[in-house]
C-alpha positions in Angstrom: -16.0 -9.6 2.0 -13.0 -11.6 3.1 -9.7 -10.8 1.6 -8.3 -14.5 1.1 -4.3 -15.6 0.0 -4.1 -18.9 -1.8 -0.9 -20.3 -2.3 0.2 -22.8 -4.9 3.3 -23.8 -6.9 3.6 -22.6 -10.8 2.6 -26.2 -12.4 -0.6 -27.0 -13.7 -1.5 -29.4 -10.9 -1.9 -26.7 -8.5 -2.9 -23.8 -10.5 -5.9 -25.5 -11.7 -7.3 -26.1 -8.2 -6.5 -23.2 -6.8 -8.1 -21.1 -10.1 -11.5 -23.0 -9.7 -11.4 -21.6 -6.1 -10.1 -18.3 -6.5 -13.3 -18.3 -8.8 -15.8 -19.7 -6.6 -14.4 -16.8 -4.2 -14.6 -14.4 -6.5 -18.4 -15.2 -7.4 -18.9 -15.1 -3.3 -18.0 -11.4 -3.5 -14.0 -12.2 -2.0 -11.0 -10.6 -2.9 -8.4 -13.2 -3.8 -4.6 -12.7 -4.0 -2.4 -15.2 -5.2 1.0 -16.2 -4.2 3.3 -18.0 -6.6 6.7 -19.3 -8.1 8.2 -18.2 -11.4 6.8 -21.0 -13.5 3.2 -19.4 -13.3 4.1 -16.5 -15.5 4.3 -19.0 -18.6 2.5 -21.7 -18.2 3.0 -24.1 -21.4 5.8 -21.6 -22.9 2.7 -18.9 -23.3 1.3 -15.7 -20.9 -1.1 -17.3 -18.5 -5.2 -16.2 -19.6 -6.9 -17.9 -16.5 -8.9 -16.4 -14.1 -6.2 -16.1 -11.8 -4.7 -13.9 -14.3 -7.4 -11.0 -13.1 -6.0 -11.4 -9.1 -3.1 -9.9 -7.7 -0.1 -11.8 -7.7 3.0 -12.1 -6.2 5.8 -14.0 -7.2 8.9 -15.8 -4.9 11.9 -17.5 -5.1 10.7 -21.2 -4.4 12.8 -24.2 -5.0 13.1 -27.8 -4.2 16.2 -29.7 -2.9 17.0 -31.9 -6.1 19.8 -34.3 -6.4 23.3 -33.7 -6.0 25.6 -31.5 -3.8 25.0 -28.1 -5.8 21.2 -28.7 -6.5 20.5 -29.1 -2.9 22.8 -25.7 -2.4 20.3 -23.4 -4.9 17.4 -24.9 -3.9 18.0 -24.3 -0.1 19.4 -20.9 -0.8 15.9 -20.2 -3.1 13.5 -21.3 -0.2 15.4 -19.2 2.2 14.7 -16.1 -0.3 11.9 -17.2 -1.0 
């Protein structure tokens, strides 16, 4: 078995997609780890249940440039963390 990284922001239209895959891996007998931003950890305001729940997860700083002088500023400075 392979041990695959899937990579997706914390919204719903990119956890959903990578969840049906980390599943279909999963079923193949792969072990998935999951890389993330904050929002995953409450999804909808509640702990997240999914099956990417059950992977290992790691969470970064992740950010996008926004509008406006000081937007662009944190959201540079997060990516760079991140």
């Amino acid at each position: 078995p392979l041990t695959i990284v899937l990579a997706a922001g914390g919204t719903g239209g990119h956890i959903f997609p990578a969840e049906a895959l980390a599943d279909e891996l999963k079923k193949r007998g792969h072990r998935v780890v999951f890389i993330t931003d904050k929002r995953f950890g409450t999804y909808s305001g509640t702990a997240y249940q999914g099956a990417l729940a059950q992977v290992e997860t790691h969470t970064i700083r992740a950010g996008g440039l926004g509008s406006g002088l000081t937007k662009k500023i944190i959201g540079a400075a997060n990516l760079f963390i991140g």
